[in-house]
C-alpha positions as CSV (number, residue, x, y, z in Angstrom):
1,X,0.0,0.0,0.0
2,X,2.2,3.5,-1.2
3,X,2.2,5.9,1.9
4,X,0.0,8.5,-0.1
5,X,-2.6,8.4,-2.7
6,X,-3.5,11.5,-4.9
7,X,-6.6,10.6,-6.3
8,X,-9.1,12.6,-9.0
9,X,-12.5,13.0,-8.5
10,X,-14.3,12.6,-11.9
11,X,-14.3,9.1,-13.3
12,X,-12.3,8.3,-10.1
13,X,-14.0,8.2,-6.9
14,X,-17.0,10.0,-7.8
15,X,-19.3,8.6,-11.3
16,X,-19.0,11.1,-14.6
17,X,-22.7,10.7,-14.5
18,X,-23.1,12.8,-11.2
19,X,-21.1,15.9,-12.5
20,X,-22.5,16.2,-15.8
21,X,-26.3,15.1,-14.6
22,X,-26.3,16.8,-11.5
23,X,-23.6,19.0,-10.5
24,X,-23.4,21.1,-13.7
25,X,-26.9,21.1,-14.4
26,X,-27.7,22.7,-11.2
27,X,-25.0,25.2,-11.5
28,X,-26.9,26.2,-14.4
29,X,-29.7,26.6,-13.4
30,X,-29.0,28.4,-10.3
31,X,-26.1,31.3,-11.5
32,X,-28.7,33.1,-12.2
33,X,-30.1,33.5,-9.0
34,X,-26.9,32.9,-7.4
35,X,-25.2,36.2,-8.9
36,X,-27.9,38.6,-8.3
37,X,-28.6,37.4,-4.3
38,X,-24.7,38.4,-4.0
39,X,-23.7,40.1,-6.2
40,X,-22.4,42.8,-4.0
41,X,-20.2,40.0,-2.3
42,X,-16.0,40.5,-2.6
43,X,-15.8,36.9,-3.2
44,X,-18.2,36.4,-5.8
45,X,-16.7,39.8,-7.6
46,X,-13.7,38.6,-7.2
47,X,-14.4,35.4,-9.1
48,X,-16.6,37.4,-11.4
49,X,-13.9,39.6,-12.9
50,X,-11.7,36.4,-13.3
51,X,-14.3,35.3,-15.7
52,X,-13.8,38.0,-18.9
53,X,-13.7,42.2,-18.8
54,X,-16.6,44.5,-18.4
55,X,-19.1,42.5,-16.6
56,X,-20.8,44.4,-14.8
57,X,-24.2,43.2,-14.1
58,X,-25.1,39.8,-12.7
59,X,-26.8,39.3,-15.9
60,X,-23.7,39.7,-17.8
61,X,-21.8,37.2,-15.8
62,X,-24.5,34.7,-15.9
63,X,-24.3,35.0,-19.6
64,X,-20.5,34.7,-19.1
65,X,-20.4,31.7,-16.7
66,X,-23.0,29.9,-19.4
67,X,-20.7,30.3,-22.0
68,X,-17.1,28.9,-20.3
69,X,-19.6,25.9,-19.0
70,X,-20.3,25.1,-22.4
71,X,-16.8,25.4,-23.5
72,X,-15.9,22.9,-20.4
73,X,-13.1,25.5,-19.3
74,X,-10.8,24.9,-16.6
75,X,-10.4,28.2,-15.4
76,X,-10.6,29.1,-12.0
77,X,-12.5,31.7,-11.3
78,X,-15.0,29.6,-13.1
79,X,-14.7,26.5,-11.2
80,X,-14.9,28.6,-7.5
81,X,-18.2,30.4,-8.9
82,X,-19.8,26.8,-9.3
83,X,-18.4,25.7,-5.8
84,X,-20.0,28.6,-4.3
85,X,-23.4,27.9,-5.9
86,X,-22.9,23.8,-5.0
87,X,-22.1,24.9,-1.4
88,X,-25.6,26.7,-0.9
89,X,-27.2,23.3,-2.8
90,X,-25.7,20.9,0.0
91,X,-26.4,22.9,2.6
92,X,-29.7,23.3,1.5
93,X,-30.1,19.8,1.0
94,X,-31.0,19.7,-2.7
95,X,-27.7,18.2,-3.2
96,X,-26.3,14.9,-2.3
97,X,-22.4,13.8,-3.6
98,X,-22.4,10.3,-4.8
99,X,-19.2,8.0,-4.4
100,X,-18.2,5.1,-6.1
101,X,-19.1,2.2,-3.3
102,X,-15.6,1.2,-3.0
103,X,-14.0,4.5,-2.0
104,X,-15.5,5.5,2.1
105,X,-14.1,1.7,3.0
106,X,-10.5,2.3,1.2
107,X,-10.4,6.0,3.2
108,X,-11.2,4.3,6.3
109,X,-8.8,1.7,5.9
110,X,-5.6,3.9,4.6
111,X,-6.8,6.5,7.4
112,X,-6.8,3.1,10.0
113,X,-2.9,2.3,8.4
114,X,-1.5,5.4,9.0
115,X,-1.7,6.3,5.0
116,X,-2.8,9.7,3.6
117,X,-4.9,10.1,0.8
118,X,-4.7,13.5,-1.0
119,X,-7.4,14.9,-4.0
120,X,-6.1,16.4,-6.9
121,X,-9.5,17.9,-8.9
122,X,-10.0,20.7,-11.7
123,X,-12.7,21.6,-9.2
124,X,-12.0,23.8,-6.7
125,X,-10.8,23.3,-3.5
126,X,-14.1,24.3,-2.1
127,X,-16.2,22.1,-4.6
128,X,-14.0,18.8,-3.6
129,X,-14.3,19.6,0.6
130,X,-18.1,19.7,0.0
131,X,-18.7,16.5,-1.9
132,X,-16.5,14.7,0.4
133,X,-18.5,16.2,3.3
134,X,-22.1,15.5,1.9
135,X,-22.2,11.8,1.0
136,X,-24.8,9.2,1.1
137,X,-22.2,7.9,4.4
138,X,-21.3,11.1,6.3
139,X,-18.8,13.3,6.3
140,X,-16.0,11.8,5.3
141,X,-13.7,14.8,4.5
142,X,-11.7,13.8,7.8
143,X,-10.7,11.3,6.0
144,X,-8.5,12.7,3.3
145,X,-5.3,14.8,4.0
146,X,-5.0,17.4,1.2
147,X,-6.9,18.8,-1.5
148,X,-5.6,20.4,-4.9
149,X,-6.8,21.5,-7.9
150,X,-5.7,24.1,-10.7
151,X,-4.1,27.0,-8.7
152,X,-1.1,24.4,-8.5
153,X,-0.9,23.9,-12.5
154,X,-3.2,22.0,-15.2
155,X,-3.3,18.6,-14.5
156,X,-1.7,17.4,-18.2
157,X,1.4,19.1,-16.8
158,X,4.7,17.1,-14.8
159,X,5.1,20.4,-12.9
160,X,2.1,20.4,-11.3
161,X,2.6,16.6,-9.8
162,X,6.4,17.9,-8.4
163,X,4.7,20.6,-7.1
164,X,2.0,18.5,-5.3
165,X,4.9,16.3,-4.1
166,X,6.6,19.3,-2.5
167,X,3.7,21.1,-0.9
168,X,3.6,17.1,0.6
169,X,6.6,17.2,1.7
170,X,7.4,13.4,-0.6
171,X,9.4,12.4,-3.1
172,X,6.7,11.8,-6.3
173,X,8.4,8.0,-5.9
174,X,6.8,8.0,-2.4
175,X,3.0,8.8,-3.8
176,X,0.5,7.1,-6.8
177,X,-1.5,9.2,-8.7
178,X,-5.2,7.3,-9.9
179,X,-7.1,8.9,-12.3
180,X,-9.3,7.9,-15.1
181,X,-7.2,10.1,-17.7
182,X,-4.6,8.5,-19.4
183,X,-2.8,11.8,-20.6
184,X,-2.8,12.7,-16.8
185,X,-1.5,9.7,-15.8
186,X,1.1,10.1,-18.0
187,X,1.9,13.9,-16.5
188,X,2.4,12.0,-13.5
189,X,4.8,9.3,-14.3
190,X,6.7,11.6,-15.9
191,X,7.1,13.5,-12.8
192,X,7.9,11.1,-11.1
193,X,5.0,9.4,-9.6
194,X,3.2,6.1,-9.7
195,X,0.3,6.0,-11.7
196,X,-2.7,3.8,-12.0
197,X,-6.0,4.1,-14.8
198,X,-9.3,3.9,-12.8
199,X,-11.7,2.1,-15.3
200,X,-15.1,3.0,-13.9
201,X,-18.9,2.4,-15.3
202,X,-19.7,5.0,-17.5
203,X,-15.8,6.2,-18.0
204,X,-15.3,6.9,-21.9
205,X,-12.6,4.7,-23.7
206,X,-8.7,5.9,-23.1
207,X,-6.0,5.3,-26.0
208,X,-4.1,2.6,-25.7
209,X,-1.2,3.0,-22.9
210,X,0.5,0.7,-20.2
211,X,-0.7,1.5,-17.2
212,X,-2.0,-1.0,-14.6
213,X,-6.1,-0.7,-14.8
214,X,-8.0,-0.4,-11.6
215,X,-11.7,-1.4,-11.7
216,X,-12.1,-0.6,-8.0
217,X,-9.3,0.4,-5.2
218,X,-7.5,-2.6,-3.9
């Protein structure tokens, strides 16, 4: 068992069907809302003018925020504006995370070992705490021992795995990355790390590589 795991979310521990059926759909449906209730917030304009120049009504940034979801971006701003609008749908209770069944028993039994387990999302920081916190089981987010995502670098990138590695005070041999993305996984190995392909229902086809294939966590 390596001494840390850095696992994704999407495809990983968490189905694809639950971010594209219910997270993003909801975040649709409620920016909206969501901007004009605070739009006067620092945060939120703070996230706001990360999104593109001259928005300056919350119906301008919905229409902004629409547009980058469709395009799938990675950007940041983007991804904490969405966390923000998740966190007000767990706490009111219209959302619920879903996790693959496999993944609250391996937490429980690396956190039992003495082994820390680490997330490494495009999401936001925010966005990973809260579906960690809000599952069918509990909170499990005392379970896990570090959470990532792109203020650290993209995830196709070696850099950012070195940098995860230092921030975790390991060498990347020390650590496994598992992730349903093959040209991530490669990222990784290339930094340094060990890397495993998480081959989930629902998961779309990978090209061909040489990576050892997970179905579930060991």
């Amino acid at each position: 068992m390596k001494p840390l795991y850095l696992l994704d979310i999407e495809g990983t521990t968490t189905p694809i069907s639950f971010v594209y059926d219910v997270l993003f759909p909801f975040a649709r449906a409620q920016v909206g809302a969501f901007l004009r209730e605070r739009w006067e917030d620092e945060e939120v304009q703070r996230e706001v003018k990360g999104l593109g120049e001259g928005l300056t009504s919350p119906q301008e940034a919905e229409r902004a925020t629409l547009a980058l979801m469709d395009e799938d971006r990675k950007l940041g701003p983007l991804k904490a504006l969405q966390g923000r609008i998740w966190e007000a749908g767990y706490r009111s209770g219209q959302l619920k995370s879903q996790l693959f069944a496999d993944v609250a028993p391996m937490l429980r039994v690396r956190r039992g070992a003495g082994k820390r387990t680490c997330i490494y999302s495009s999401g936001s920081v925010l966005a990973q705490r809260l579906l960690f916190a809000h599952t069918p089981e509990g909170d499990l987010s005392n379970l896990l021992d570090g959470y990532f995502d792109t203020a650290v670098g993209a995830k196709g990138e070696a850099e950012s795995y070195r940098k995860i590695a230092e921030l975790l005070g390991i060498s990347p041999a020390e650590g496994l990355f598992a992730t349903d993305v093959v040209a991530e996984a490669r990222a990784a190995h290339s930094a340094g790390w060990q890397a495993v392909i998480l081959d989930r229902p629902g998961n779309p086809p990978q090209p061909a590589h040489d990576f050892e294939i997970w179905t579930r966590f060991p």
